[in-house]
Wavefront OBJ file of the C-alpha trace (Angstrom):
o trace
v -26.290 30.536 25.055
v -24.745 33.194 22.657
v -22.272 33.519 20.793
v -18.972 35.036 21.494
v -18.565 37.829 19.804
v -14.901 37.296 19.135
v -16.333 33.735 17.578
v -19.104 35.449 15.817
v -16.620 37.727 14.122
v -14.441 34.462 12.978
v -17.543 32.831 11.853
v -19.480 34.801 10.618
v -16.851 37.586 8.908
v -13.415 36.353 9.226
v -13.771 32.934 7.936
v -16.268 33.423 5.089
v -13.875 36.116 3.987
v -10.955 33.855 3.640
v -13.293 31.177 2.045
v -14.314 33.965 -0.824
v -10.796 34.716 -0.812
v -9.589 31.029 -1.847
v -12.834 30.558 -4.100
v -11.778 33.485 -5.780
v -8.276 32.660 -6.253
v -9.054 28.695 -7.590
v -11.267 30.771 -10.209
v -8.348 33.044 -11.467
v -5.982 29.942 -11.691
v -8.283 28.377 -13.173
v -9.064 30.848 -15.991
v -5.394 31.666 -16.665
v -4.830 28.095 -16.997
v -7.342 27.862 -19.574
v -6.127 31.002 -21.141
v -2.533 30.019 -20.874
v -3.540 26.714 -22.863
v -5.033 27.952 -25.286
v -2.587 30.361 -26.233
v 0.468 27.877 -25.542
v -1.173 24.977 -27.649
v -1.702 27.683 -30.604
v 2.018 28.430 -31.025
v 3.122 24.796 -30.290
v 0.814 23.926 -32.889
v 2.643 26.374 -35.334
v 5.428 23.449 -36.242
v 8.173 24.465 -38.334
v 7.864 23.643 -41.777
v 8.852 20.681 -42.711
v 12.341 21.607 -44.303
v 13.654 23.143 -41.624
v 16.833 21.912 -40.064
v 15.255 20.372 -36.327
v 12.983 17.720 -35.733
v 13.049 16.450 -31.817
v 11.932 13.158 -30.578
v 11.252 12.828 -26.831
v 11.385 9.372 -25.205
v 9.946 9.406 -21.673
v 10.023 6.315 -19.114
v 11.739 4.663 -16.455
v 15.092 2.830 -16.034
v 14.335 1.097 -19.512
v 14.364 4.567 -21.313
v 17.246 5.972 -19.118
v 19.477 2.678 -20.232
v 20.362 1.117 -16.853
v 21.729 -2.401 -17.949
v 23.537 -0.917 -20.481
v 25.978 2.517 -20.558
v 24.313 5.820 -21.088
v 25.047 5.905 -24.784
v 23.905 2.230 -25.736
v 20.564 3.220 -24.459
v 17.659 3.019 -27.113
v 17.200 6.576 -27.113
v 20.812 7.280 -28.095
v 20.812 4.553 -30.391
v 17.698 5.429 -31.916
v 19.391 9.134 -32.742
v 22.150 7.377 -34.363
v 20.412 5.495 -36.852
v 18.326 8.585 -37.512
v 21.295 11.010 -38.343
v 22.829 8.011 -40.129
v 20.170 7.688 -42.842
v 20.960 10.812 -44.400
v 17.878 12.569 -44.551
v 19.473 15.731 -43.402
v 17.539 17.192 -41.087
v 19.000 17.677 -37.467
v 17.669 15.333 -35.131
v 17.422 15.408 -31.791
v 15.970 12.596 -30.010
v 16.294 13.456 -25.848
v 16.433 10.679 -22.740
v 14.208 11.678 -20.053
v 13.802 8.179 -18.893
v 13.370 8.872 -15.029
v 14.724 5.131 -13.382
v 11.779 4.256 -10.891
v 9.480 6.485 -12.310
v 5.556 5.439 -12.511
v 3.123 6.568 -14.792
v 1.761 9.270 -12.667
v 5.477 10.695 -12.578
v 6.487 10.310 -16.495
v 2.860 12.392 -17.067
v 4.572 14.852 -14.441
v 7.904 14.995 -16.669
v 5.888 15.211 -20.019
v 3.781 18.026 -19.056
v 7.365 19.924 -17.122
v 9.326 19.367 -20.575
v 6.705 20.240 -23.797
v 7.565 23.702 -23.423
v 11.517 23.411 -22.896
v 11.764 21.170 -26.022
v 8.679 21.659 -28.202
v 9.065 17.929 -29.623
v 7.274 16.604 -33.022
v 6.938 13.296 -31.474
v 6.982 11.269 -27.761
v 8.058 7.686 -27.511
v 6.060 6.094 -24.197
v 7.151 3.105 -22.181
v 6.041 3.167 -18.759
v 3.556 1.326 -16.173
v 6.289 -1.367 -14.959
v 6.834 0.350 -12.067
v 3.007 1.086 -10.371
v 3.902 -2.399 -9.314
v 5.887 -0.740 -6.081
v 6.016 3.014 -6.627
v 3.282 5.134 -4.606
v 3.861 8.458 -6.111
v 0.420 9.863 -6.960
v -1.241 6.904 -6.166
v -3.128 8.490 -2.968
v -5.709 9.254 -5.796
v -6.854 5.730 -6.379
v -5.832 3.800 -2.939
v -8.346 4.641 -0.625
v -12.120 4.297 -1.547
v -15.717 5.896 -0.339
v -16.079 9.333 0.723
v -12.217 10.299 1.887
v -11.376 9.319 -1.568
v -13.612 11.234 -3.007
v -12.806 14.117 -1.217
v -9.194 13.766 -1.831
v -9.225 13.069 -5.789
v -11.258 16.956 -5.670
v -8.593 18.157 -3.375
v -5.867 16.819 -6.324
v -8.013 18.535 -8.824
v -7.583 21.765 -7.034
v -5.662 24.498 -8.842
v -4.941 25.771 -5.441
v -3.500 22.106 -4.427
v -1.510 22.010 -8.280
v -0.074 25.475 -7.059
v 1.123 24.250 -4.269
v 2.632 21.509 -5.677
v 4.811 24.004 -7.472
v 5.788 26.314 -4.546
v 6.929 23.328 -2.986
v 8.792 21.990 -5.511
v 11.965 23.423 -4.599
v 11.705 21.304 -1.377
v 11.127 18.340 -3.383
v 14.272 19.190 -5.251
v 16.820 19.511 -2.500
v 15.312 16.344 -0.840
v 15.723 14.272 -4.130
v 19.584 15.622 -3.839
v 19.623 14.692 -0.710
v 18.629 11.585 -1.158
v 21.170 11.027 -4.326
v 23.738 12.758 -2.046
v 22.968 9.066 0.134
v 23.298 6.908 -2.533
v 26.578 8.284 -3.034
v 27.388 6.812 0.631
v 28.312 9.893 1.888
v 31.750 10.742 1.025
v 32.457 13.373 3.059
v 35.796 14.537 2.332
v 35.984 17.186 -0.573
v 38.589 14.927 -2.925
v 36.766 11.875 -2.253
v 33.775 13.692 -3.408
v 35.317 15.267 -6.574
v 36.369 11.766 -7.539
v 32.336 10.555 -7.341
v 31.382 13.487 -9.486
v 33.815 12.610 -11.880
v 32.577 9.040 -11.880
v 28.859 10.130 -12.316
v 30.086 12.194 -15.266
v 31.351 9.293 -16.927
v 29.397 7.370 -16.699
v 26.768 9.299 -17.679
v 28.135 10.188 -20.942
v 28.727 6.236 -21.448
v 32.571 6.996 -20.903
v 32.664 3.550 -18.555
v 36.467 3.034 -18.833
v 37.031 6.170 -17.560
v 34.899 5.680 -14.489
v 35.963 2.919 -13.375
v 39.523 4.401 -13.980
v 38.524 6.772 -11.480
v 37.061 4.822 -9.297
v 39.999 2.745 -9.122
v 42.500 5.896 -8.247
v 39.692 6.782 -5.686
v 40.760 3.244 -3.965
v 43.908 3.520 -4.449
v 43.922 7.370 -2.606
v 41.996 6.140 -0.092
v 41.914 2.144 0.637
v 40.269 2.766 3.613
v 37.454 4.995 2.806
v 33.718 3.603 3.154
v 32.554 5.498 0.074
v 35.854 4.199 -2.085
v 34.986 0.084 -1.284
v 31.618 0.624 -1.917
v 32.006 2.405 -5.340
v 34.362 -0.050 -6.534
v 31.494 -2.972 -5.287
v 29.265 -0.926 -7.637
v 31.353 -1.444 -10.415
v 32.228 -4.899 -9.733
v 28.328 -5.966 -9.509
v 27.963 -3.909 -13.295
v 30.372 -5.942 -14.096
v 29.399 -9.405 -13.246
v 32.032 -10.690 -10.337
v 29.339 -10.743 -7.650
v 31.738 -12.119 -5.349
v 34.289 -9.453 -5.369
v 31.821 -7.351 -5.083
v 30.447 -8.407 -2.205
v 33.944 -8.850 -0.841
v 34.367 -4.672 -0.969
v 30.622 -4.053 0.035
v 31.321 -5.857 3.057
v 34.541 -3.788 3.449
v 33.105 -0.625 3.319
v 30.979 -1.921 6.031
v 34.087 -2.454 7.743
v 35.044 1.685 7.513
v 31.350 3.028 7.502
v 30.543 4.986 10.601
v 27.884 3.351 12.881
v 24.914 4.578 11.496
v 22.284 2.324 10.454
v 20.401 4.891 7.814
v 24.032 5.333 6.422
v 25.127 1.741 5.962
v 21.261 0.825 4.637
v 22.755 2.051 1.219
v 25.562 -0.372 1.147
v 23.221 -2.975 2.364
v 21.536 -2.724 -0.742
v 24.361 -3.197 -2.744
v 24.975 -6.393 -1.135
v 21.225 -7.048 -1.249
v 21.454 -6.829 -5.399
v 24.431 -8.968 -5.355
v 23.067 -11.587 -3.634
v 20.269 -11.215 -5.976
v 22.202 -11.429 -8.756
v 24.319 -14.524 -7.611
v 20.375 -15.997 -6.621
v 21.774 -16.465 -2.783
v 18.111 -15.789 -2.296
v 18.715 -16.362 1.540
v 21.418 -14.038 1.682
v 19.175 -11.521 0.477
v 16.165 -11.801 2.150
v 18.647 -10.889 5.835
v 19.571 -7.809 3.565
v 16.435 -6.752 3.485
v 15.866 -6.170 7.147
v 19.223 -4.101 7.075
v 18.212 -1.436 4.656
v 14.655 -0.812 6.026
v 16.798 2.129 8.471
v 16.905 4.492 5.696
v 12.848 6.081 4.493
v 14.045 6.903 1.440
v 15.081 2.726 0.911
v 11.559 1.250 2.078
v 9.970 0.887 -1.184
v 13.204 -0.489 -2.649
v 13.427 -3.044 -0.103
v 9.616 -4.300 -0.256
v 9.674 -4.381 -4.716
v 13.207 -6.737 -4.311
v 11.176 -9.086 -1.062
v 8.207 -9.367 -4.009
v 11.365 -10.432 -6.641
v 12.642 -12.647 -4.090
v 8.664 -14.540 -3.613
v 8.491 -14.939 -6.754
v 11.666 -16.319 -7.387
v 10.261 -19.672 -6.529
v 11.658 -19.318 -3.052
v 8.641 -20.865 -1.589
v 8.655 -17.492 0.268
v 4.461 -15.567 0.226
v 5.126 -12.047 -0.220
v 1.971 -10.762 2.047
v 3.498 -13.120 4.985
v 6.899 -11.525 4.378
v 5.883 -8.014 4.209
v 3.762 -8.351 7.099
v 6.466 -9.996 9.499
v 8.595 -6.424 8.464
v 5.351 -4.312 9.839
v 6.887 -4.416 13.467
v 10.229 -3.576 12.824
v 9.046 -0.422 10.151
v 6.730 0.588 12.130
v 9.583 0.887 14.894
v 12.033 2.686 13.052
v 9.498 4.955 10.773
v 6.540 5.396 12.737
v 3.272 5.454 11.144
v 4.246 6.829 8.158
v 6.687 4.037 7.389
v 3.358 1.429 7.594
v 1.579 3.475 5.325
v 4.096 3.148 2.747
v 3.709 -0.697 3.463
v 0.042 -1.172 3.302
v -0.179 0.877 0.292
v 2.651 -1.612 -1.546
v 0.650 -4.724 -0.495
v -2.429 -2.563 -1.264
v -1.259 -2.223 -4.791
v 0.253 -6.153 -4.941
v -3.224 -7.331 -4.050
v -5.409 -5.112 -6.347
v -4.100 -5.921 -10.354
v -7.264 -4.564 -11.444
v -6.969 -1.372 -9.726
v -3.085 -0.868 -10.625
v -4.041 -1.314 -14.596
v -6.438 1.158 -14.300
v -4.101 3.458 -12.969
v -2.317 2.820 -15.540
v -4.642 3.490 -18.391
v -6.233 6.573 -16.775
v -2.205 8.186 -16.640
v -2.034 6.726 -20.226
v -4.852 8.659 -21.645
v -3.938 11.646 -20.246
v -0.607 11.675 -21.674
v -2.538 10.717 -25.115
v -4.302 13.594 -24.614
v -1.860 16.254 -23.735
v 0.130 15.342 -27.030
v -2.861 15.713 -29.217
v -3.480 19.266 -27.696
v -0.389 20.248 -28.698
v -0.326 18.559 -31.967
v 2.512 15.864 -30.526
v 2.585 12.284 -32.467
v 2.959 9.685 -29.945
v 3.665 6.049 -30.131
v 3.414 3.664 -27.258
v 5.738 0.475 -26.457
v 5.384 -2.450 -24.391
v 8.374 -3.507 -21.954
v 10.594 -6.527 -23.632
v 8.881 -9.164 -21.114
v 5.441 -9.550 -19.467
v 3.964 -7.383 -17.407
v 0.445 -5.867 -16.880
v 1.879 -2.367 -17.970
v 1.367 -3.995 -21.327
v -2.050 -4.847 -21.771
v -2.560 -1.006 -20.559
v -0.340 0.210 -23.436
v -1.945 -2.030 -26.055
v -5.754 -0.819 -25.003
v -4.749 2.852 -25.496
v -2.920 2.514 -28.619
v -6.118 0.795 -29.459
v -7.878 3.428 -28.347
v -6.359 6.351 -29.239
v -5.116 5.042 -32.876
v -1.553 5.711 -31.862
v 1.697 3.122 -33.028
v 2.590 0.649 -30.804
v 6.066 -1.079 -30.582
v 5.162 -4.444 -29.042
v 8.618 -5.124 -27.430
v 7.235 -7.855 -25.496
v 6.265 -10.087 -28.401
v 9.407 -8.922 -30.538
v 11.678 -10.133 -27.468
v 9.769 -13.284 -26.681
v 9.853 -14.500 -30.446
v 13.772 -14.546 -31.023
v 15.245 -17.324 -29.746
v 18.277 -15.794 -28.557
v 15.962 -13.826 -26.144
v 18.410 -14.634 -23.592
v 21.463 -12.586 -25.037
v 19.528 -9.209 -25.085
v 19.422 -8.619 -21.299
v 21.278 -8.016 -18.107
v 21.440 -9.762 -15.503
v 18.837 -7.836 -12.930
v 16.241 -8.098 -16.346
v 16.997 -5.075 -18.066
v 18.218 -5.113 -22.033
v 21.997 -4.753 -22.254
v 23.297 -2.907 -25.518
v 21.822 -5.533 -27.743
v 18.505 -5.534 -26.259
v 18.566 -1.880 -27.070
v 19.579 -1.803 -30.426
v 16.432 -3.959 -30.812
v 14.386 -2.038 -29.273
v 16.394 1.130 -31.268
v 15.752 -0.721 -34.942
v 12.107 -1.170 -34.477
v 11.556 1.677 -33.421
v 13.373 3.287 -36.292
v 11.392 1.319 -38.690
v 8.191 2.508 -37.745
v 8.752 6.312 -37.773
v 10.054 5.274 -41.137
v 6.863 2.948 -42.674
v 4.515 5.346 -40.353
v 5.506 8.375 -41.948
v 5.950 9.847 -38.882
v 9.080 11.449 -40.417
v 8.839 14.055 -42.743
v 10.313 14.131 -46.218
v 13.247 16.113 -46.372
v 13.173 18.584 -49.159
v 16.968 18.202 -50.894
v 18.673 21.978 -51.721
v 20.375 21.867 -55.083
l 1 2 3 4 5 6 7 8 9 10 11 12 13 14 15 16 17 18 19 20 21 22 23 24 25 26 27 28 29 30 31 32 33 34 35 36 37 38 39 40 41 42 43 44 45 46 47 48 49 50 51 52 53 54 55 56 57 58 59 60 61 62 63 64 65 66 67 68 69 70 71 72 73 74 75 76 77 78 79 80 81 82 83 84 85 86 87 88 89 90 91 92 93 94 95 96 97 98 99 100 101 102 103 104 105 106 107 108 109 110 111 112 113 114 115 116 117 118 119 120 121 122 123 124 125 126 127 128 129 130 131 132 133 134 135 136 137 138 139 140 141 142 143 144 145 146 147 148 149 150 151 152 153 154 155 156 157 158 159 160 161 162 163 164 165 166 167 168 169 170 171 172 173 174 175 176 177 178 179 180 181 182 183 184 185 186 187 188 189 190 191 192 193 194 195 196 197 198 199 200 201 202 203 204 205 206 207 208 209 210 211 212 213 214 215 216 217 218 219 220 221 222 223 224 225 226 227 228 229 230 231 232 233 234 235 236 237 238 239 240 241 242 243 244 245 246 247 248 249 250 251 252 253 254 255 256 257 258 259 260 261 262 263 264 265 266 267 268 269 270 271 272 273 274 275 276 277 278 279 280 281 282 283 284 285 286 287 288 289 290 291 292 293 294 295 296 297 298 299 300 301 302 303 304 305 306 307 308 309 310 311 312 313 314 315 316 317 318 319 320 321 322 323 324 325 326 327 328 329 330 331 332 333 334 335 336 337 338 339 340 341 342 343 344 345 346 347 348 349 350 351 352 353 354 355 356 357 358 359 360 361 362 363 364 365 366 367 368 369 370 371 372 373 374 375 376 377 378 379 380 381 382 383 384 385 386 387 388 389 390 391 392 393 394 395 396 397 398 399 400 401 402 403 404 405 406 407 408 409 410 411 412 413 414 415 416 417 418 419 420 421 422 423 424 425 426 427 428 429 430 431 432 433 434 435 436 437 438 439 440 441 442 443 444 445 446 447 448 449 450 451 452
């Protein structure tokens, strides 16, 4: 039987063309990536001298670099600036926060590689790994095995796939606002909405008397409002007084419009209260209340794994699995991916550290081709992330800070974090000091040359 000739045309002409096409195409990325390197690494590489006026530090992680148990400006990054400008050295010093709360590893090598050329820094601080315990960003590369992985890690490695990635990052953008938009719980009216951006401004800038002052006139302005109740429960829970909190969470239930992927987000409010105040009962029925909302799923599943092993006498994998019906309901078959891959990642430590290392190397390697110093720090408590960080500063020669056994050896351990297990101020002055002292002893710092 012959062939068409309309097929043999695609076949034989049309779709060897478009194959050439691509081939040739991955080849030209590829070669002005390589060119682009090169000539990028060459000027980063041309540091200022060393009495010039700027010297940046860039600290990259997750919530524990962004400061969450503590305000914005008692994070260790800030604090660490402070007791560099204090010492008098005069040089200006700039040490920048891109700690990225929830981020993996796979996503701080994403922000590191995004932010070398905005602020050229002399050296990167690097705490991260906690989180491959429940986020599944980039981790398609490692989860499945045999032949479909292999195919997919070479689809990853692409320069076609990487580009992509970037003409699609716009999308990404507006999603992740979209998403933050949620968290906001969807204040809809225009002065209700002015009074959450003012909030967010204050409390970035560590300002937390005047947010809560804000979120208090909010309140008063509208005592009714969904989004006002469930700001103030916010505060409350920052605050320690779990029960009022609660008490307004379950208010601006009371006012929230019947929508299940709306009212997920104040569900998980009352979920980390209930946490907090170890009503671990409570909290597990929150659970099956926020699942509504996509964007929520992974949240949901890492705080079920806190509540296990909270010595519940609950078994995480039993848990999980009784939630596979009702996610699978609500989010299709994409919604049990995103479950099998968490209990994927629960059940294979070995894998996860790996992970881990493989992400850590590459972000050792980045820094030395652009002549970066790095140093690496464990998290203040134990986790596996640690072990990772201690094997590459091993094998890379790097500093490490080893927060984990500076934490566990002071026996006021307990008054240096927050309640959900984050450092408050304290913690991160620790953190902050040590830190200080080894750019200091490690001569990371270069002598300042005083002007007469």
């Amino acid at each position: 039987m012959k062939m068409k000739p309309i097929l043999r045309k695609i076949f034989f002409i049309t779709l060897p063309s478009i194959l050439a096409f691509l081939f040739m195409l991955e080849m030209t990325l590829r070669a002005g990536g390589y060119i682009y390197t090169r000539f990028h690494s060459s000027q980063v590489c041309q540091k200022p001298a060393v009495d010039t006026q700027e010297f940046n530090v860039l600290c990259i992680g997750d919530s524990y670099t962004y400061g969450l148990g503590a305000s914005f400006e008692y994070s260790y990054p800030r604090q660490l600036e402070q007791l560099l400008k204090a010492d008098g050295r005069g040089k200006k010093i700039t040490v920048q926060n891109l700690g990225s709360p929830g981020g993996n590893s796979f996503r701080i090598l994403k922000i590191l590689r995004e932010n070398i050329p905005k602020y050229n820094p002399h050296i990167v601080i690097v705490m991260v790994g906690m989180n491959n315990n429940w986020n599944l960003e980039g981790m398609e590369r490692f989860r499945q095995k045999g032949i479909l992985n292999s195919i997919k890690s070479r689809v990853y490695d692409l320069r076609l796939y990487k580009l992509w990635e970037i003409l699609s990052l716009g999308w990404e953008k507006k999603a992740a606002k979209n998403a933050e938009d949620g968290r906001q719980y969807n204040a809809t009216d225009p002065e209700s909405e002015a009074y959450v951006e003012k909030m967010k401004i204050y409390k970035e800038k560590g300002q937390i008397d005047l947010a809560l002052q804000e979120t208090r006139n909010m309140l008063e302005k509208y005592p009714n409002s969904c989004s006002s109740n469930a700001q103030f429960a916010l505060f409350l829970r920052e605050a320690g007084d779990y029960d009022s909190a609660i008490q307004y969470a379950e208010k601006a239930l009371k006012y929230a419009p019947d929508d299940p992927r709306h009212n997920a987000y104040i569900h998980l409010e009352l979920l980390y209260d209930y946490m907090a105040k170890k009503d671990w009962g409570s909290a597990r029925e929150e659970i099956d209340l926020v699942l509504p909302e996509p964007a929520l799923i992974q949240s949901a599943l890492i705080e079920l794994k806190n509540i296990c092993d909270a010595g519940t006498g609950l078994d995480f994998v039993k848990e999980a699995e009784s939630l596979r019906e009702s996610i699978f309901r609500i989010h299709g078959r994409k919604g049990a991916e995103i479950l099998e891959a968490f209990i994927y990642l629960q059940k294979n430590r070995e894998q996860k550290i790996k992970i881990i290392k493989e992400d850590l190397a590459q972000l050792m390697r980045i820094s030395r081709e652009n002549n970066i110093k790095m140093i690496l720090m464990t998290y203040p408590h134990i986790d596996d992330a640690n072990g990772a960080a201690r094997k590459i500063a091993s094998q890379f020669e790097v500093p490490l800070i080893d927060n984990e056994f500076e934490f566990q050896g002071r026996m006021d351990k307990e008054g240096l974090f927050n309640f959900d297990g984050h450092c408050n101020a304290k913690g991160y002055k620790l953190i902050a000091t040590n830190l200080y002292s080894t750019l200091l002893n490690s001569g990371l710092l270069p002598e300042i040359k005083t002007r007469k």
